[in-house]
One Martini backbone bead per residue (centre of mass of N, CA, C, O) as a GRO file, in nm:
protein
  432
    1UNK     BB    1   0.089   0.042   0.029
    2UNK     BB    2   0.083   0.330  -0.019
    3UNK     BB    3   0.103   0.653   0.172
    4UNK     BB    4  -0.190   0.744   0.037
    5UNK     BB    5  -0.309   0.537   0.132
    6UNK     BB    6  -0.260   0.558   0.415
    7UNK     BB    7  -0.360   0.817   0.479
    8UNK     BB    8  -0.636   0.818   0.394
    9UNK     BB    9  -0.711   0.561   0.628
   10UNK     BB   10  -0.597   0.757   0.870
   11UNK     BB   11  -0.795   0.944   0.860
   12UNK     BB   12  -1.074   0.813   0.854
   13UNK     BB   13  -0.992   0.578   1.054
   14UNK     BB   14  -0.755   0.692   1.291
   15UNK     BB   15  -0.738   1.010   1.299
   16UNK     BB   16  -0.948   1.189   1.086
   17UNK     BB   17  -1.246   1.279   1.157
   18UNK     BB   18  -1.535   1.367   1.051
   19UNK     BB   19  -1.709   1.652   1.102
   20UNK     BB   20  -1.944   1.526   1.057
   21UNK     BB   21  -2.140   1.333   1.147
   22UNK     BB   22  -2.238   1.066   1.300
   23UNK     BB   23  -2.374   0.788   1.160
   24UNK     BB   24  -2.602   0.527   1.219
   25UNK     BB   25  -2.512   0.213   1.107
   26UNK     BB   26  -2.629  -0.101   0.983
   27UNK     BB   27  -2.368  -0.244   1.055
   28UNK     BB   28  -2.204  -0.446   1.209
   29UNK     BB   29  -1.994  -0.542   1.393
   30UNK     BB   30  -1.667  -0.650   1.417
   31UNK     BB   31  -1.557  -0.914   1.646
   32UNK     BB   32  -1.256  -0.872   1.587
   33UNK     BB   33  -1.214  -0.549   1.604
   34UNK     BB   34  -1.364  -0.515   1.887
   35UNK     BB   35  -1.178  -0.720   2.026
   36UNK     BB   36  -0.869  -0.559   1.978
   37UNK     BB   37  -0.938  -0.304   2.106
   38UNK     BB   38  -1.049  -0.353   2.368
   39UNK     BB   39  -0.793  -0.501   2.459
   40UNK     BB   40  -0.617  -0.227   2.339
   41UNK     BB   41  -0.740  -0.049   2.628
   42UNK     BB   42  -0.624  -0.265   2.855
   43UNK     BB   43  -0.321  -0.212   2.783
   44UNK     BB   44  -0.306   0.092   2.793
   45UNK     BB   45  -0.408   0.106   3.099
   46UNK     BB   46  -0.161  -0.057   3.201
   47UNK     BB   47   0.043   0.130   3.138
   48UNK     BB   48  -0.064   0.350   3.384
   49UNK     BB   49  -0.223   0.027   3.540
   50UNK     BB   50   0.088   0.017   3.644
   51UNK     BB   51   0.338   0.091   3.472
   52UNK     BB   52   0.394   0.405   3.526
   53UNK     BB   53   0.408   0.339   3.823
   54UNK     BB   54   0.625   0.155   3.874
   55UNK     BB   55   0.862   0.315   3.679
   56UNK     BB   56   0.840   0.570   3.902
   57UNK     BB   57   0.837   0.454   4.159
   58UNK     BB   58   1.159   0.311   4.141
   59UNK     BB   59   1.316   0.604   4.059
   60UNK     BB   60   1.230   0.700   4.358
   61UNK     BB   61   1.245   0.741   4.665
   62UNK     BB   62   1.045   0.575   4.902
   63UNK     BB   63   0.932   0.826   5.036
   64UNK     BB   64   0.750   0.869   4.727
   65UNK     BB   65   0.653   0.605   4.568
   66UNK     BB   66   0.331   0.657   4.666
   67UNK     BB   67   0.271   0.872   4.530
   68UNK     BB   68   0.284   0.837   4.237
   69UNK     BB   69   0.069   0.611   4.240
   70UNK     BB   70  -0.127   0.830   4.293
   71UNK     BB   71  -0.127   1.000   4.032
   72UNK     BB   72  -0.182   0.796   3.827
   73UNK     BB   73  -0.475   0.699   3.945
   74UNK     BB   74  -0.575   0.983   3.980
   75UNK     BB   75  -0.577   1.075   3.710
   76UNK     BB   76  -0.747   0.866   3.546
   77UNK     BB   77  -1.004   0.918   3.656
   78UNK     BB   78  -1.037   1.230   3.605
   79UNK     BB   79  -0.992   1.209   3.271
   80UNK     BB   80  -1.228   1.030   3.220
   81UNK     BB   81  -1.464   1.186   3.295
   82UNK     BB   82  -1.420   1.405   3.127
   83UNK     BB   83  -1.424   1.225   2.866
   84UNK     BB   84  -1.719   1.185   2.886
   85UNK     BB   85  -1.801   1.448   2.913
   86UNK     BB   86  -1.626   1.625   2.684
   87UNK     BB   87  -1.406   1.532   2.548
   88UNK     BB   88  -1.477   1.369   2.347
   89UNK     BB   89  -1.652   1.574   2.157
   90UNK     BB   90  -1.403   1.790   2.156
   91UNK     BB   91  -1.277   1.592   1.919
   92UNK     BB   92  -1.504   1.407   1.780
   93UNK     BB   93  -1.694   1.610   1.724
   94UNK     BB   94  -1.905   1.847   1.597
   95UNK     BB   95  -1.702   2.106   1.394
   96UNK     BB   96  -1.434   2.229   1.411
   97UNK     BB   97  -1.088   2.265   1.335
   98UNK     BB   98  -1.015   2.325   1.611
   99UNK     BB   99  -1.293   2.236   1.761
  100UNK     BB  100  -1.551   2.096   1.907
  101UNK     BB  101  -1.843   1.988   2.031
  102UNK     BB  102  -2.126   1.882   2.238
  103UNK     BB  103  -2.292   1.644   2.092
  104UNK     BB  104  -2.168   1.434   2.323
  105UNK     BB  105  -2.201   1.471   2.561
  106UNK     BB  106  -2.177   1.206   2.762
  107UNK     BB  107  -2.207   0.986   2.541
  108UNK     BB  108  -2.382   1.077   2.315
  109UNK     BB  109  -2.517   0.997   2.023
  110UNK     BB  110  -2.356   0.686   1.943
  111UNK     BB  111  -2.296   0.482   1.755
  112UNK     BB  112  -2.299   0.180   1.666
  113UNK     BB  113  -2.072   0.264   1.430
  114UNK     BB  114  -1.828   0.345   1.361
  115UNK     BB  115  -1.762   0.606   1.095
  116UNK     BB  116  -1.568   0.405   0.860
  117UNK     BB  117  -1.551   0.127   1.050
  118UNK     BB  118  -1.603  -0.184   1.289
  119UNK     BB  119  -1.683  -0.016   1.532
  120UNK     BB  120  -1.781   0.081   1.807
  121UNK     BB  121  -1.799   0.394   1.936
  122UNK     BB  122  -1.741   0.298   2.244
  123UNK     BB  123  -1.494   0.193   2.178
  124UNK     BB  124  -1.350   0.409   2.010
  125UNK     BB  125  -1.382   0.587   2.331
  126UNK     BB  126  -1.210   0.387   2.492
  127UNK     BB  127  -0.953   0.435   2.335
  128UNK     BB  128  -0.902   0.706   2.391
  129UNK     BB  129  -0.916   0.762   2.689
  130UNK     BB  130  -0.664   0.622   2.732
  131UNK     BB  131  -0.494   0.840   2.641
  132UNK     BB  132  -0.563   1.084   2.772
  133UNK     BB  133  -0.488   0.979   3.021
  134UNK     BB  134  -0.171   0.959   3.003
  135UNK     BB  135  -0.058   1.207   2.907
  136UNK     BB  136  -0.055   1.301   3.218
  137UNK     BB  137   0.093   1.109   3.371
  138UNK     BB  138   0.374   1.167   3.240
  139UNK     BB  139   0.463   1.418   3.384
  140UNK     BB  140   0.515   1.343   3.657
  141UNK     BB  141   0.841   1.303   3.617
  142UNK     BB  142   0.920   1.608   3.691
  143UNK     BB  143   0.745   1.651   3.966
  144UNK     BB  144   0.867   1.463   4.173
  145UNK     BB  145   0.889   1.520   4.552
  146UNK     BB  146   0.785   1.830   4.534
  147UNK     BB  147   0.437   1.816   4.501
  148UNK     BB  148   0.139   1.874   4.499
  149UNK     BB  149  -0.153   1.711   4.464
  150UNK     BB  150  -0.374   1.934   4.409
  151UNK     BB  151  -0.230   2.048   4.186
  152UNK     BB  152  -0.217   1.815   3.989
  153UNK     BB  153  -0.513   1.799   3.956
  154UNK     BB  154  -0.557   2.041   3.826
  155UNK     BB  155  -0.413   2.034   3.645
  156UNK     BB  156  -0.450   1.757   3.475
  157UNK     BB  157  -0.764   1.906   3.384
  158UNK     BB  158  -0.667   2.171   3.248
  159UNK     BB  159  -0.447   2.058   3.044
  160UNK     BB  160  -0.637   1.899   2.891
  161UNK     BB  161  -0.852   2.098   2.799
  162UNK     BB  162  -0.580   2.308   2.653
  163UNK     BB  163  -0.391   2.055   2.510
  164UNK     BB  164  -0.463   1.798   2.431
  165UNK     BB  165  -0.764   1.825   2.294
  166UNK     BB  166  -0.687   2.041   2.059
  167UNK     BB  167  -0.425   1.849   1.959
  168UNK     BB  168  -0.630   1.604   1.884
  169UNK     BB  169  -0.810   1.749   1.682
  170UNK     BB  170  -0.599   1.871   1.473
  171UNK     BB  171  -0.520   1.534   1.417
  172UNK     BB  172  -0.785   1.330   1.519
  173UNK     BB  173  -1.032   1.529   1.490
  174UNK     BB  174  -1.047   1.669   1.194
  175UNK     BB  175  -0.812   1.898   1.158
  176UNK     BB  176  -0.614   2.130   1.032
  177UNK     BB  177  -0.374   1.977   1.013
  178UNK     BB  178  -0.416   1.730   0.882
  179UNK     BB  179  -0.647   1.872   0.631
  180UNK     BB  180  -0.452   2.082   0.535
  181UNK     BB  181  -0.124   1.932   0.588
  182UNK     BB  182  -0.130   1.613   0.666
  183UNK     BB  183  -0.062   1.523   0.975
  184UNK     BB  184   0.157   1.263   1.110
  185UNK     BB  185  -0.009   1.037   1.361
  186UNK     BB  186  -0.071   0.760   1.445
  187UNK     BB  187  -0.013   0.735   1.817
  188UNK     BB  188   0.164   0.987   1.976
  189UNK     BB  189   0.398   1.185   1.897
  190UNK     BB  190   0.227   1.470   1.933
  191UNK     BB  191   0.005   1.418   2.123
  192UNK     BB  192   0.139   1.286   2.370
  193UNK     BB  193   0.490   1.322   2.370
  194UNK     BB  194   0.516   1.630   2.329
  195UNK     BB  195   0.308   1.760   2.527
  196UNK     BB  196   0.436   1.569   2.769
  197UNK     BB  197   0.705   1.721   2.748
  198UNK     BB  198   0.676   2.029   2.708
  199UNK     BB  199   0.534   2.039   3.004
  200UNK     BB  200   0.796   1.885   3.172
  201UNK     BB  201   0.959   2.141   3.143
  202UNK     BB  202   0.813   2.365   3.234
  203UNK     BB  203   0.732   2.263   3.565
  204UNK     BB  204   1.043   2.233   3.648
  205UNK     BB  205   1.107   2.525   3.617
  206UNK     BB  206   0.875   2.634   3.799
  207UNK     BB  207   0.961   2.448   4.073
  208UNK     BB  208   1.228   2.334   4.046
  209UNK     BB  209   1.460   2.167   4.233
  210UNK     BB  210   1.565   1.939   4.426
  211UNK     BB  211   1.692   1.896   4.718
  212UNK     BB  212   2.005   1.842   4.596
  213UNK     BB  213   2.030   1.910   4.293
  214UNK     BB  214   2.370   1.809   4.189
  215UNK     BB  215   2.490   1.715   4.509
  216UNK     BB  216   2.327   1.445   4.528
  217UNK     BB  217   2.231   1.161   4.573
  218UNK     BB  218   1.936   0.986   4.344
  219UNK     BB  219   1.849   0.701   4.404
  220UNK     BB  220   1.678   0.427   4.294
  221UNK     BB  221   1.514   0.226   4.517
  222UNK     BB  222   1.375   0.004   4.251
  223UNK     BB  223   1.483  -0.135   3.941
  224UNK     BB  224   1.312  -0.349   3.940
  225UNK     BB  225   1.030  -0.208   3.952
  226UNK     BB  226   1.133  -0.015   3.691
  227UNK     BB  227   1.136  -0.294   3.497
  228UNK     BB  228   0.840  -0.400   3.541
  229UNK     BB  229   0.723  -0.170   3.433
  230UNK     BB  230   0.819  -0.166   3.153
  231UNK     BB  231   0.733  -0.449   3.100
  232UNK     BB  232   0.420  -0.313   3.069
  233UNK     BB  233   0.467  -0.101   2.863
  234UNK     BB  234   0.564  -0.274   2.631
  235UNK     BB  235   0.307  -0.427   2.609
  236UNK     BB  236   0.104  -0.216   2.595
  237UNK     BB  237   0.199  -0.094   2.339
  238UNK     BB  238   0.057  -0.283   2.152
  239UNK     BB  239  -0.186  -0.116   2.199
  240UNK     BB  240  -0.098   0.178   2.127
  241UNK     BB  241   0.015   0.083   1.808
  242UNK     BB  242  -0.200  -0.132   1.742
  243UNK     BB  243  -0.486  -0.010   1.826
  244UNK     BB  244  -0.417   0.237   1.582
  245UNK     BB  245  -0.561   0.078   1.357
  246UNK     BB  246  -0.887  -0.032   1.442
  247UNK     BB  247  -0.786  -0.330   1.362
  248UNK     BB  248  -0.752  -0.699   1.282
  249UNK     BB  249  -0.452  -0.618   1.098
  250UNK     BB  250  -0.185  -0.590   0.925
  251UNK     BB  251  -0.123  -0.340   1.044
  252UNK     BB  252  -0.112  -0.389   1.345
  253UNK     BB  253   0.109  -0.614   1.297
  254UNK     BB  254   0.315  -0.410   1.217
  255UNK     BB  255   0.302  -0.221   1.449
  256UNK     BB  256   0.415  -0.381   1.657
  257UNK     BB  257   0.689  -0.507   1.513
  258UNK     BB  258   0.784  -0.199   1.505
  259UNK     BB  259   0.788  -0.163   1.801
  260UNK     BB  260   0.977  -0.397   1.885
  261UNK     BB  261   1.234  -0.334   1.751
  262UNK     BB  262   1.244  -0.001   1.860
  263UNK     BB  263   1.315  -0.104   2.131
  264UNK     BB  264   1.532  -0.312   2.121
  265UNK     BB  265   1.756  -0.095   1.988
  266UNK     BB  266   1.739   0.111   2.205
  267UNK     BB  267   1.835  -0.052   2.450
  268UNK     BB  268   2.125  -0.131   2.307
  269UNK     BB  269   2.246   0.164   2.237
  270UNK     BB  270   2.200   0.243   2.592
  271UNK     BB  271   2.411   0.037   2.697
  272UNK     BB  272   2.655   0.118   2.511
  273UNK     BB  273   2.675   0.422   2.607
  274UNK     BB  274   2.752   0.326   2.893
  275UNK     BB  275   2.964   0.165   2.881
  276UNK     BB  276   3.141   0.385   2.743
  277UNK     BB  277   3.104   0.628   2.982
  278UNK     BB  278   3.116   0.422   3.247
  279UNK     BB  279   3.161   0.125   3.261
  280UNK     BB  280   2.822  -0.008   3.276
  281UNK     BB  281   2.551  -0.173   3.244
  282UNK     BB  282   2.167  -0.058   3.338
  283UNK     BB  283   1.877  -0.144   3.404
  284UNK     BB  284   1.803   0.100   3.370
  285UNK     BB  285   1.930   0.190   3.080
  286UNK     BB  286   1.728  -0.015   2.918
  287UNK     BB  287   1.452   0.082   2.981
  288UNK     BB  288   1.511   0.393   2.885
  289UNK     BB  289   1.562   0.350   2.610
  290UNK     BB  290   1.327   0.144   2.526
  291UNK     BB  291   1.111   0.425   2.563
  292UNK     BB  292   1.296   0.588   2.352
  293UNK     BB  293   1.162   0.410   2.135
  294UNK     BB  294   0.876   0.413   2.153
  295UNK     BB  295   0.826   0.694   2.134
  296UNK     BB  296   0.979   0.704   1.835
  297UNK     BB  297   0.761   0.470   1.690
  298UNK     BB  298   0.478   0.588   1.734
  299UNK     BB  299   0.409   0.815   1.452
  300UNK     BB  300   0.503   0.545   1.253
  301UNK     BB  301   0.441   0.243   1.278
  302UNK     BB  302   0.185   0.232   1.049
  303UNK     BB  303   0.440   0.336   0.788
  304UNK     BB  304   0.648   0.114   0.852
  305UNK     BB  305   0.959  -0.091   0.827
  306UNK     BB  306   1.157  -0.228   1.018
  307UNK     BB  307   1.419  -0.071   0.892
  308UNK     BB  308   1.288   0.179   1.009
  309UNK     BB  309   1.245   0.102   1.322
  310UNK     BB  310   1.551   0.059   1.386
  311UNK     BB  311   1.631   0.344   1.316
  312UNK     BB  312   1.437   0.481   1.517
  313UNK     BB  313   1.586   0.350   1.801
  314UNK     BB  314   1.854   0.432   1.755
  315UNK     BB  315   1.798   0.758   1.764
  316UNK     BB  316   1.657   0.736   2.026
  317UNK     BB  317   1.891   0.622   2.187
  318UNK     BB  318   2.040   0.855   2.154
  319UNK     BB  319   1.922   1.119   2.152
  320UNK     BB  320   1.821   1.100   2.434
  321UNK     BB  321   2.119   1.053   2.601
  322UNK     BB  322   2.190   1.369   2.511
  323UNK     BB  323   1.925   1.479   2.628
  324UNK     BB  324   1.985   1.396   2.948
  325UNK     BB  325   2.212   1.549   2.966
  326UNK     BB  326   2.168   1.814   2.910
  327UNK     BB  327   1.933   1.893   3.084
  328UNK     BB  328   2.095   1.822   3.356
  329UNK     BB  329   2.403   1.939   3.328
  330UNK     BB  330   2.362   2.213   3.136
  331UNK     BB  331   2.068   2.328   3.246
  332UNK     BB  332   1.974   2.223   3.483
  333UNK     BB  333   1.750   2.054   3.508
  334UNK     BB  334   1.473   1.878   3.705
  335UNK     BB  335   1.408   1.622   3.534
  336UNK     BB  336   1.368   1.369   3.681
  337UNK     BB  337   1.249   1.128   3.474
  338UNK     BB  338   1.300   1.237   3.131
  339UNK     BB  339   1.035   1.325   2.978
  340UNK     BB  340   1.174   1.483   2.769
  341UNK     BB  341   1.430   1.323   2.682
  342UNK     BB  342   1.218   1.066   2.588
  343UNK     BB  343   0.945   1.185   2.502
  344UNK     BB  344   0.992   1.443   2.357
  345UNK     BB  345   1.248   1.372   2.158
  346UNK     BB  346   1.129   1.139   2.047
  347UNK     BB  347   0.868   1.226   1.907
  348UNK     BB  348   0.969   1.429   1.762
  349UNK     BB  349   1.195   1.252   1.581
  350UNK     BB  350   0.971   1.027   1.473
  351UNK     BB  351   0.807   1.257   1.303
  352UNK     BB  352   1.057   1.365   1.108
  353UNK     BB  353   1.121   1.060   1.038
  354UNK     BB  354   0.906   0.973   0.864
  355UNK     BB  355   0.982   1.108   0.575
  356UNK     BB  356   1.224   0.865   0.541
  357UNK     BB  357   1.126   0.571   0.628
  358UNK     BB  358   0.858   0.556   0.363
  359UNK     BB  359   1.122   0.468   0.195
  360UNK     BB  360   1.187   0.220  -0.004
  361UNK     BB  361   1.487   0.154   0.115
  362UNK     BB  362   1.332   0.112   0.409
  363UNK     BB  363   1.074  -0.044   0.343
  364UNK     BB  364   0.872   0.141   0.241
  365UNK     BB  365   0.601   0.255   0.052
  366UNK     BB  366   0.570   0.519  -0.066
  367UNK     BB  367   0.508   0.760  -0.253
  368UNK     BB  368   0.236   0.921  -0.394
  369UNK     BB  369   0.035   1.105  -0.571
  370UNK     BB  370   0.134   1.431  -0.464
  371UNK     BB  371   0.365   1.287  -0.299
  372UNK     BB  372   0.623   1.403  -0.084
  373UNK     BB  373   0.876   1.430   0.148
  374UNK     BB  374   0.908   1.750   0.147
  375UNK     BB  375   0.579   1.792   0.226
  376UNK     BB  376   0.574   1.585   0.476
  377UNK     BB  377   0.794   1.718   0.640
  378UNK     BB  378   0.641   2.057   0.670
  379UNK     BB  379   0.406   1.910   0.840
  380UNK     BB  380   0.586   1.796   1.050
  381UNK     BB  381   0.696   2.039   1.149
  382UNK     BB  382   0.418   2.210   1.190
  383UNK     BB  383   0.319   2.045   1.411
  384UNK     BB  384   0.513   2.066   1.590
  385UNK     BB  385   0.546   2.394   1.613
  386UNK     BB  386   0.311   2.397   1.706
  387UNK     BB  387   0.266   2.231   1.978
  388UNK     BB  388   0.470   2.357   2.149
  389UNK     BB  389   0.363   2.670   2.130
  390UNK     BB  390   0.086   2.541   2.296
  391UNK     BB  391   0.196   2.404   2.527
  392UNK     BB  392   0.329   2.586   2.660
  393UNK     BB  393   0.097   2.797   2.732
  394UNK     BB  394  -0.103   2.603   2.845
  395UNK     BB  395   0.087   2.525   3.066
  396UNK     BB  396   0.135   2.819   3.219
  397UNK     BB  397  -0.172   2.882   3.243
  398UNK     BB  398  -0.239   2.595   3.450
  399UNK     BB  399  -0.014   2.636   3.667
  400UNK     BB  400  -0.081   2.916   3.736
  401UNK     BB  401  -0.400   2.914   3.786
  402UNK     BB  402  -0.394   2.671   4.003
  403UNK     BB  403  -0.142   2.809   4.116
  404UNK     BB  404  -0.405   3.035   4.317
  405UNK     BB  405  -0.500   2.772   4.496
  406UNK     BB  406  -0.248   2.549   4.478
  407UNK     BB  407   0.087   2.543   4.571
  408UNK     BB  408   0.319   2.363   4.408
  409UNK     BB  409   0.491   2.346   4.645
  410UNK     BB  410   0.595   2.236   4.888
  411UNK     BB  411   0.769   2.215   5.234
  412UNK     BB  412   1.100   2.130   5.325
  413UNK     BB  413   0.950   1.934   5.551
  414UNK     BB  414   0.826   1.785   5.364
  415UNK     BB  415   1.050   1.684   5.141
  416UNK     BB  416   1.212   1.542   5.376
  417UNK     BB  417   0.982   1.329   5.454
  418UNK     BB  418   0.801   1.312   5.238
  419UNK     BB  419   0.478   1.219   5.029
  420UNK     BB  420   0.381   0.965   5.153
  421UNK     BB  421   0.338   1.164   5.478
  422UNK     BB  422   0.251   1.429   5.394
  423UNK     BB  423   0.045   1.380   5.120
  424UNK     BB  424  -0.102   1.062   5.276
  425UNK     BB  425  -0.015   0.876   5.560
  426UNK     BB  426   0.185   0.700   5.428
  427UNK     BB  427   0.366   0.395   5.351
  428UNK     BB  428   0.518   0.186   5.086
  429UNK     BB  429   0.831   0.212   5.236
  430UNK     BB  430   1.084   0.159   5.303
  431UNK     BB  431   1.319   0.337   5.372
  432UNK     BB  432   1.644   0.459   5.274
   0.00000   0.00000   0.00000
């Protein structure tokens, strides 16, 4: 299949739903897509709860590691519900290219088969959800150890509303990047990993860094559970790249085997990477490659072949690994457990190489009539662009929004004492 047939499936099947309402269709949905479908919006679900919570729970100090899967739990109910009163009409409802309307509030009006599809529009609602959950909870990772839990809450349901929802719109629910400039994201290196990248820079610059950050040593209470939740990433990640194929077909099981080739490629080249610098690979940073392959080829998973997922891993695992060195070393910035530097940068880096992964030379299916690399390279910059300049504004009207009601950052002495028993009463783990 040529990238303009893939792209224009893309459009109307996976990412790009028409403004037109959506009709109640008389053919009944197909069990085996809708099968497909639930299976990976539990996967994407497991992803956050708890993959996302065991894997920043292990790499934070013990007096706060309960704290973290607190955000993360916490975080994943409140945007569900969001996404059921506003979010799902907001994104993919009757609208402009900006932003959608009301008309499903609440999911209302529902159709039988979601138009264009073979699955039902509550399943195709419910795998959408997951996204939306999982992408303000990315952002702990920046912010641990040091946050009101208030403030937290606060921030990612307005933060949602204000940033994710519309950059959604715009690139999968029919909006203008899409529609009018042609941006593709298969399954969330723009939507997903740019917005929760760039929200993580500029919350860790907002909040400061943590009491002696890059002055004492801040080891990972428990790599081993770092690893656990890793290793429920990656297989959720089946679920967030290939079920966003919306079929049980050739599509969705090249983007699984694009996904699993670009994570194992990545996970390799940062433990080579870490032998070279420091002289022994770590189970950190096996685990951190990985996700900074998954991330970098997320945008592409399902328009590129083998060759292009491995070279997509292989630079994921480079660029990230040299992104984290700047982040904290020379920027000093305390993005804790380096959000943008593996989400943020993963994202970026596999949408500008998409347009270079899909020619024939790497495996991919090449540009069809009307379609040209040098085109589609500026569609994905622009899209990378403007996603950039809107979460930035998003994020910083959120942040401060927010923190006029309850101030971002705990007090010293809870701080020292861990988030555990300052803004929970529990202990999760025995002390450091």
């Amino acid at each position: 299949m040529r990238l303009k047939a893939i792209a224009a499936s893309c459009a109307a099947m996976v990412l790009c739903a028409s403004n037109a309402a959506y009709a109640q269709q008389a053919a009944a949905p197909d069990s085996g897509d809708t099968g497909w479908i639930l299976t990976a919006s539990a996967f994407v679900l497991l992803m956050t709860l708890p993959g996302l919570g065991l894997f920043y729970g292990g790499l934070v100090r013990a007096r706060n590691a309960l704290s973290v899967l607190m955000h993360c739990f916490a975080i994943a109910c409140a945007v569900s519900l969001l996404w059921a009163v506003v979010g799902y009409s907001l994104v993919f409802g009757a609208g402009s290219g900006w932003i959608g309307g009301f008309d499903m509030a609440f999911l209302a009006n529902l159709g039988v088969v979601r138009e264009g599809l073979t699955i039902p529009e509550t399943a195709f609602a419910l795998f959408q959800m997951t996204f939306a959950a999982i992408t303000p909870a990315l952002i702990v990772g920046a912010f641990v150890e040091r946050v009101r839990f208030g403030w937290v809450m606060g921030f990612s349901i307005l933060w949602t509303l204000i940033v994710y929802i519309p950059v959604a719109r715009w690139i999968w629910g029919g909006g203008w990047l899409a529609a009018d400039f042609g941006t593709l994201d298969f399954a969330g290196g723009i939507v997903v990993h740019t917005t929760a990248g760039v929200a993580a820079l500029i919350i860790a610059v907002l909040l400061g860094p943590r009491t002696g950050f890059n002055k004492t040593l801040m080891l990972p209470h428990s790599p081993a559970l770092t690893m656990v939740g890793a290793g429920l990433l990656w297989v959720g990640w089946y679920g967030f790249n290939g079920g966003s194929a919306l079929s049980a077909s050739d599509d969705a099981a090249s983007a699984i085997l694009n996904t699993h080739f670009a994570a194992s490629a990545a996970a390799l080249v940062w433990i080579a990477i870490e032998s070279w610098r420091i002289g022994k690979p770590t189970s950190v940073g096996l685990v951190t490659g990985a996700i900074a392959g998954l991330a970098t080829v997320t945008p592409a998973a399902g328009f590129i072949g083998p060759v292009g997922a491995i070279l997509l891993g292989v630079s994921g695992g480079t660029a990230c690994f040299v992104a984290v060195q700047i982040v904290k070393q020379q920027m000093k910035i305390d993005d804790s457990l380096d959000v943008f530097a593996v989400h943020g940068v993963g994202g970026m880096l596999g949408s500008l190489l998409l347009p270079f992964c899909v020619l024939p030379i790497l495996g991919g299916p090449g540009y069809g009539e009307g379609a040209s690399l040098v085109n589609q390279l500026g569609a994905q910059g622009l899209g990378i662009i403007v996603t950039v300049i809107w979460t930035g504004i998003g994020t910083l009207v959120a942040a401060l929004a927010v923190g006029m009601l309850w101030p971002m950052r705990v007090d010293e002495e809870a701080e020292r004492e861990g988030l555990d028993i300052a803004s929970h009463g529990e202990r999760g783990w025995e002390l450091d």
